[in-house]
N, C-alpha and C positions, 0 to 999 in steps of 0.2 A: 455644480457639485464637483464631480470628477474630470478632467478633460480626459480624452481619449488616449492619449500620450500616457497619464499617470497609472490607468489602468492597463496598458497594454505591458507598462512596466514590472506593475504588483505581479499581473496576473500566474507567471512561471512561480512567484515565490509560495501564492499564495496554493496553488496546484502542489506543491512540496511541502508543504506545511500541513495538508489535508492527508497528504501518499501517506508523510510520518505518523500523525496521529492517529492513520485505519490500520499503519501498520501494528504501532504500538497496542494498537485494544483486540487485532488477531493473536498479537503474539504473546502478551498478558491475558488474554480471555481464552483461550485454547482450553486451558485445563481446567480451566473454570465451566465450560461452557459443554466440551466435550469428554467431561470426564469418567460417563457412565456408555461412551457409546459404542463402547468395543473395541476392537482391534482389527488392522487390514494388513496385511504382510506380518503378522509377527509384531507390528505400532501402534500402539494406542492413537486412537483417531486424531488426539491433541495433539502427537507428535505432528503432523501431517496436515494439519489445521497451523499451527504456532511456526514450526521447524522449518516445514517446506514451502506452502502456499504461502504465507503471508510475504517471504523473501521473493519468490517467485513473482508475485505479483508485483511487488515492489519495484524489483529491475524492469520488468518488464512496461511499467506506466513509467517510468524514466527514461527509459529507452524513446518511446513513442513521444515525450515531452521533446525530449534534444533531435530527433528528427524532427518534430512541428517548428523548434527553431529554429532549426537549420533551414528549412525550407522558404522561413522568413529573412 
């Protein structure tokens, strides 16, 4: 089916193409999701959910992606 070559190649795109898609449905569903759940600092939980964590997260599995290839 696959040789190991073709998939070792997909596999970065396909890692970024998954990052994008969780991030797009935190930062589109925030206010959807959390929109009855209060506030923490003075922010509605969505901000905090959508604003922060989802970009947060983002860099940070990109981050650990280009170190995994660099290492390779």
């Amino acid at each position: 089916m696959f040789t190991s070559s073709r998939v070792s190649r997909r596999k970065p795109a396909l890692v970024i193409l998954s990052l994008v898609g969780g991030y797009f449905l935190l930062w589109a569903g925030g206010p959807l999701w959390l929109s009855q759940s209060g506030t923490w600092l003075g922010m509605p939980m969505w901000f905090w959910g959508s604003c922060v964590a989802a970009p947060v997260a983002l860099l940070g599995a990109l981050l650990l992606l280009c170190q995994q290839q660099d290492k390779s």
